[in-house]
Every structure is written in structure tokens, then in C-alpha cells.
C-alpha positions, -999 to 999 in steps of 0.1 A, spaced: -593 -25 425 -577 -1 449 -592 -15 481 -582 -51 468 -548 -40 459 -546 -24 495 -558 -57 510 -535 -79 491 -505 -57 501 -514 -65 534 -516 -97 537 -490 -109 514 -463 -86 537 -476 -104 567 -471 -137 550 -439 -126 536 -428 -115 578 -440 -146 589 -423 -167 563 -390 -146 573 -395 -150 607 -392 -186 608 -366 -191 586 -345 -163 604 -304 -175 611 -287 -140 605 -287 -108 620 -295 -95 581 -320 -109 580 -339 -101 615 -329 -66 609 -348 -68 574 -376 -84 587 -376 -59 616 -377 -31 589 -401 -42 573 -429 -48 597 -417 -15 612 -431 2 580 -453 -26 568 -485 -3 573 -467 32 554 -456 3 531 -489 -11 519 -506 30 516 -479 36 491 -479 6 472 -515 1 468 -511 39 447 -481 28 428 -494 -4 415 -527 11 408 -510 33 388 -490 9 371 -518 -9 365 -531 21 346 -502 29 327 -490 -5 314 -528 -18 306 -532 16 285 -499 13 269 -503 -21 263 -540 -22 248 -535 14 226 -503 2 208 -521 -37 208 -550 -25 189 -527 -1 165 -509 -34 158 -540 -58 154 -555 -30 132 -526 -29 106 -524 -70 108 -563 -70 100 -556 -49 71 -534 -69 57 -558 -100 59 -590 -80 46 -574 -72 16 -537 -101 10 -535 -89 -26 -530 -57 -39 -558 -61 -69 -579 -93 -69 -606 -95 -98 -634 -124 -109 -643 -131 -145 -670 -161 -164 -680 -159 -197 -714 -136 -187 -691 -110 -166 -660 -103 -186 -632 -72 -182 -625 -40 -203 -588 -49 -194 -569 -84 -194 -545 -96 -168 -514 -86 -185 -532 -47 -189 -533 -45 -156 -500 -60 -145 -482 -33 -167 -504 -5 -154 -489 -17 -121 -456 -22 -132 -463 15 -147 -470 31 -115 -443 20 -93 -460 -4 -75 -441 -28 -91 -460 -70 -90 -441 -94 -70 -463 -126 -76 -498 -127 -100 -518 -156 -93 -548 -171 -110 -574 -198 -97 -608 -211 -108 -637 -210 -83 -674 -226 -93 -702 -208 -78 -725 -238 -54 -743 -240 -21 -734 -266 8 -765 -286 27 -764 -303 63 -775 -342 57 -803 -352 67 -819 -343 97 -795 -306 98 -809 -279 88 -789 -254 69 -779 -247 36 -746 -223 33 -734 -206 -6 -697 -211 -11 -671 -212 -34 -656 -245 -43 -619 -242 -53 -593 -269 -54 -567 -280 -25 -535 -275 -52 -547 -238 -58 -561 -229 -19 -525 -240 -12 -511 -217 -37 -528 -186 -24 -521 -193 14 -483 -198 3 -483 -166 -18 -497 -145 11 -476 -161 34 -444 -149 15 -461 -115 8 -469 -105 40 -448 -126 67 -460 -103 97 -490 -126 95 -479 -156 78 -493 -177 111 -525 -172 105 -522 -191 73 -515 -226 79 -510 -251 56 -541 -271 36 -549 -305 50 -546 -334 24 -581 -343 12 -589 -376 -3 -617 -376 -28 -654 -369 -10 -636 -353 17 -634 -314 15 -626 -285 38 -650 -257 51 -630 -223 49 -652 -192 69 -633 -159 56 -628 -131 83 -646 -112 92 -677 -133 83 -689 -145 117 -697 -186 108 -703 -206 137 -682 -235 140 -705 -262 120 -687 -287 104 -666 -312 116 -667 -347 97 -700 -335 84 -721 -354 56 -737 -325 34 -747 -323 -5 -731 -300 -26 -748 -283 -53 -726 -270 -81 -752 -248 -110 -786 -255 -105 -794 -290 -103 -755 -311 -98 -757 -327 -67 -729 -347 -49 -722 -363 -15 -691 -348 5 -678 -351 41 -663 -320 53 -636 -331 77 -631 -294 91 -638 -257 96 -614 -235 101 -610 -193 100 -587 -180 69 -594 -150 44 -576 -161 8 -594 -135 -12 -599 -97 -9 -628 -89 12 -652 -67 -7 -660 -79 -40 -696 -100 -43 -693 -119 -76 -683 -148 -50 -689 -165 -20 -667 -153 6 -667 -188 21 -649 -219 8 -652 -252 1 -618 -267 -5 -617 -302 -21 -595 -324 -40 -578 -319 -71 -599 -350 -84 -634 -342 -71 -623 -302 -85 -618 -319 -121 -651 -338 -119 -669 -307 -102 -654 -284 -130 -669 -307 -161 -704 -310 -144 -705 -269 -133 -724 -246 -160 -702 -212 -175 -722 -191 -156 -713 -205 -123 -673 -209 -128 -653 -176 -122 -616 -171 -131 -595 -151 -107 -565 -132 -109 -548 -118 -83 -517 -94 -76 -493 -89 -45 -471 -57 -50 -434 -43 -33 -452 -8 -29 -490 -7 -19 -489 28 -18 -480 29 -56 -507 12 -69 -530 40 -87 -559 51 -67 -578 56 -104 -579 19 -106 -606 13 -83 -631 32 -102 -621 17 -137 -642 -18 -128 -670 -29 -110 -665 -33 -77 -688 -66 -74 -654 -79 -95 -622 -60 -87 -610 -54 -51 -580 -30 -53 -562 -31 -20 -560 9 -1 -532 18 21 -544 17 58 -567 48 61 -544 72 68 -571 94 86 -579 70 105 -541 63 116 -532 96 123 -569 95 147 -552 69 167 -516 82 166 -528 115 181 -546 92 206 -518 74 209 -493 98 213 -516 118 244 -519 85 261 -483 73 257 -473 108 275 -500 107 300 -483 71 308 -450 85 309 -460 112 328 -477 81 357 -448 63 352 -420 93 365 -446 102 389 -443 62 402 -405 59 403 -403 96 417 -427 82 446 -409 55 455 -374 75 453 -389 106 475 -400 83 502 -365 71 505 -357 101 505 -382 107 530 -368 82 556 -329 93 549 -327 110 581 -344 78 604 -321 53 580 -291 69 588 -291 69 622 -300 33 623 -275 22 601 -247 47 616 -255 26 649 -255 -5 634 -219 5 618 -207 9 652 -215 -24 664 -195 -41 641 -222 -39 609 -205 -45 575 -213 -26 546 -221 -57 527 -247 -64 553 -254 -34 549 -260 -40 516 -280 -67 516 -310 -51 540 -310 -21 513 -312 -46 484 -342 -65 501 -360 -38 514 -359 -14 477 -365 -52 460 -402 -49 477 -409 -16 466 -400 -14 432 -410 -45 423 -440 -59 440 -457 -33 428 -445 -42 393 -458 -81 399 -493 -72 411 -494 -43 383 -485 -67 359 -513 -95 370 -540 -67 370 -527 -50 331 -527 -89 320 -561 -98 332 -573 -66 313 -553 -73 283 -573 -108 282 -604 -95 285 -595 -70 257 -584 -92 236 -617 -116 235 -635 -79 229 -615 -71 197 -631 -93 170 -598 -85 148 -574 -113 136 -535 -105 149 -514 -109 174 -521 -87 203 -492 -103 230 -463 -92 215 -469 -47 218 -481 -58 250 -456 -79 266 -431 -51 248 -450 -24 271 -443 -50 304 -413 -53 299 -404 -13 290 -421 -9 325 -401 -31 344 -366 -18 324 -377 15 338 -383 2 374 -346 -16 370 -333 19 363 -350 34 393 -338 1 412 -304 4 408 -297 41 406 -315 40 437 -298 15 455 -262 32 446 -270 64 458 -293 60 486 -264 48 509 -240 74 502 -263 97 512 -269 83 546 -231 89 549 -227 62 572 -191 65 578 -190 101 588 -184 109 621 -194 143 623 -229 129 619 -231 101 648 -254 103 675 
């Protein structure tokens, strides 16, 4: 990366000069292009280091606070409702629904919405000539709707990962794969037979697959995947489906996860109750110690970046000086200057920034397609770009105020 960075310096300030060259009109702008190639080669050394350790800093940034993010976001659609459980006439509870809404109430947790739906146990074939047969849970369009609109109000930090059901006419259903099952993509206006029971059979064409979690990941008593259909074909499916293989659910969304009493989880079965756990708080304060060392080893590249780039200023004061003390006495303006400075500290604080930015977002991509976690990763990235290049602005324009009144252009005492 550094060698490329080196080489890309190079020839994009030699394209730069010769783009200048010919479009020269101005003695601004001949003296800038003169400056420039002057210290094109000192140029490139130092901005090959500064952008590589840009690159550094904004790529760990970026990905350490990404993945914090996309971790919290993946917790939330593992486990949407705070307590989640499955019931049929063979598997009963020691507690009803409204037991357990009042020991939450109880505990401070205090339930925002309770839900209930009816799923019927079945299995999903390929037609024929596709091989394949997949168990799912078949649950109506009205009450997939309901849950993806519940979790959508419960937990709006991730409410775009949960769009909409599509409208289903009757022998048309929709083929739900619930993160983080790993389903390849395998139906898309697919005949198959679905088997409600044992031995109830019937012909559906599912339209689409798509990627959404509407029940807590964890509890076995169902298929994780689904097999939305129509309110109609539910009714039919429903009157045909033995007791054994329909399961009532009842689900929770709290104001205070925190709240909800950590004795619940070992009060049922956990093939039939999920109860929702706070993000393992071990596990966060792992990655905020992480965190925290990398975020002030970035700090600490980031000073040392911006103190570069000032110190070599500083380092040419003397030379500068001079040159402009001259160019002062030939009639020079300060505006012009002015403008030569601008140009010149433009390169060197933000070039590096551009080429840092392209390497940190090529990184970023290829992280992202590693992480197999839902969430949005862009946004804590894109934050950390743009921190960056607030802090080069600060550099820039502290730089370019009191850079020339060092020089001390106007002071005679110092002419040569």
C-alpha cells in the first residue's frame, strides 16, 4: 500500500503540473505551479506516510465503532421481543399470558405492546424435478404484518430491515429465512407442496425469499423459517392442521429490557420461552476496552499527521519567507499572496485525506461482506470520515492564518 500510495503521489502531482501548466494566465498561478514541482519530490515522501497513516486510523476507527454498532443492531433482531413463548394442546405453560405480563409490569420493565399469533408446524417441497424439502412455520400475511409493524415501532434503529409484507393472493405464499439461518436464495415463483401434520398436502407458488427474523432466535418448538400465505389459504390450512402441529404465540416488547427479571428464563423450557438478555455486558465492556485503546492509538496517528504537515511548514519558514519577502517587493499582493498559500496547504492536507479516504472505504467494503451481522455499518463509518476530515479543516485553517504571519513579510528588518 505504501509503495502504491508513493507511486500514485507521484504521478497524480505530475498530472496536476502539467494540467496547471497549460492552463497558466497569472503570475499566481506560475508561482504555484513553480512551488510545487520545486518540492514535488519532498512532497510525495511525506504524503505517502500521512495518508498511510490516515488510512490506518480512519479504517480502524471506522470498522471498531462499525462493528460495536452492527453488534447492538444484531441484538436487537436476534431477540425483537423481550419474552416470546409457544404453546399447543400437548405443550402447555405453568403460567398464562396475563401471569406473565404482570410479572413484567411488576418488575419495572413495564409491556409496551403483547402480541399473539398462530403458527402450524409443516414442511415445504421443490416440485417436481427439485430436490429439497425445507420445515417451516406457516403463519398468515395479517399476522406476519403485525409482528414486522410491532418491531418496527419497538425498536426504530432497525425498523429498515423490516419491510412491509407483500400482498398474497390465495396459492401464492412468501418464503421468510430468519437471520442468522444461512438459506440460500431458493425460491422465486417456485411451485412446491406444502405439508401441514402428517399427511395434508397442497399446491403453493412461493413468489419470494427474502431475509427477516419475526420471532426470538432460540427457542426450538418452531421452525425458525416461514411460510407466509394468505389470510384465506391460513383459514383453510388451520381447519385441515392436527392440535399437535398448531402452536399459539405470545409475545412481549418492553420500555426497559434491563428490567425484565433474569429469574424468568429459568422458570420455562427453553424449547418454548425465549426471554430477551441485555447485550452481554462482558462482552461490551471487551470491545469498549478495545475500543477505547484503538480510538487513542488513532488519536494519537491522527496529532502525529496534522503535527507533520504543520512542522514541515514550519520547516520551510525560513526558504518561504524570503521568497515571498521578494515577491512583496516586486509589487506582490498579499491576496496573491494568499492564494499560492491556500493552494499549496489545499494539497497537503487534503490529498492525503482523498487517497486515505479511498483506501479506509475499500477496507470498510471488504469488511462489511466479512461481517455476517444484519445492520447498518456506513453510518459510524462515514461519522469517523468525516471527524477526520473536520480535524484536517482545523489544521487547514489554523495553518493557513498563522503560517504567514510568521514569515513576517512586511518587516524590513528581515529583507535580504
Amino acid at each position: 500500500m505504501v509503495i502504491g500510495t508513493y507511486l500514485i503521489y507521484t504521478q497524480v502531482l505530475v498530472w496536476v503540473l502539467m494540467r496547471l501548466r497549460g492552463r497558466v494566465r497569472t503570475g499566481v498561478a506560475l508561482l504555484t505551479v513553480s512551488r510545487l514541482a520545486y518540492r514535488m519530490k519532498d512532497h510525495a515522501r511525506a504524503l505517502t506516510v500521512i495518508a498511510t497513516l490516515s488510512a490506518v486510523v480512519m479504517t480502524g476507527a471506522g470498522t471498531m465503532l462499525g462493528f460495536l454498532s452492527v453488534f447492538k443492531q444484531g441484538d436487537v433482531v436476534r431477540q425483537p421481543f423481550a419474552v416470546i413463548t409457544w404453546t399447543n394442546a400437548n405443550h402447555p405453560l405453568s403460567r398464562t399470558p396475563a401471569d406473565l405480563a404482570h410479572q413484567l409490569n411488576a418488575s419495572g420493565a413495564k409491556v409496551t405492546q403483547e402480541l399473539d399469533a398462530t403458527a402450524l408446524a409443516g414442511t415445504l417441497q421443490k416440485g417436481a424435478g427439485q430436490r429439497g424439502v425445507y420445515p417451516v412455520s406457516v403463519v398468515s400475511r395479517s399476522t406476519f404484518q403485525r409482528f414486522v409493524t410491532a418491531i418496527k415501532s419497538a425498536h426504530k434503529q432497525v425498523a429498515y430491515m423490516y419491510p412491509d409484507a407483500l400482498t398474497l393472493t390465495a396459492g401464492h405464499a412468501l418464503y421468510v429465512a430468519s437471520f442468522p439461518v444461512t438459506v440460500p436464495n431458493e425460491f422465486h415463483d417456485t411451485q412446491a407442496k406444502l405439508t401441514v401434520g402428517h399427511d395434508n398436502a397442497t399446491s403453493v407458488v412461493v413468489d419470494k425469499q427474502i431475509s427477516e427474523r419475526t420471532f426470538n432466535f432460540g427457542t426450538t418448538a418452531i421452525n425458525d423459517n416461514l411460510l407466509v400465505v394468505s389470510d384465506a389459504d391460513f383459514r383453510h390450512l388451520k381447519a385441515i392442521t392436527p392440535s399437535a402441529s398448531t402452536w399459539t404465540a405470545h409475545a412481549f416488547t418492553v420500555a426497559n429490557l434491563a428490567k425484565v427479571p433474569a429469574t424468568m428464563k429459568q422458570q420455562f423450557p427453553s424449547s418454548q420461552v425465549n426471554v430477551a438478555e441485555p447485550t452481554d455486558q462482558s462482552l461490551v465492556g471487551v470491545f469498549s476496552t478495545m475500543i477505547f485503546s484503538g480510538m487513542f492509538i488513532s488519536l494519537m496517528m491522527l496529532l502525529a499527521c496534522g503535527n507533520t504537515l504543520y512542522f514541515r511548514l514550519l520547516n520551510n519558514r525560513a526558504e518561504d519567507g524570503i521568497q515571498f519577502r521578494s515577491l512583496r517587493r516586486i509589487g506582490t499582493t498579499h491576496r496573491e499572496l494568499g492564494r499560492v498559500l491556500t493552494a499549496e496547504f489545499s494539497v497537503l492536507f487534503f490529498f492525503p485525506f482523498v487517497l486515505a479516504a479511498m483506501h479506509s472505504i475499500a477496507a470498510i467494503i471488504d469488511f462489511r461482506h466479512v461481517l455476517a451481522l444484519p445492520g447498518r455499518l456506513w453510518p459510524v463509518s462515514l461519522a469517523v470520515l468525516l471527524a477526520y476530515l473536520a480535524f484536517m479543516v482545523i489544521y487547514f485553517i489554523a495553518a493557513r492564518i498563522t503560517y504567514p504571519r510568521q514569515l513576517h513579510i512586511d518587516d524590513p528588518r528581515r529583507a535580504r
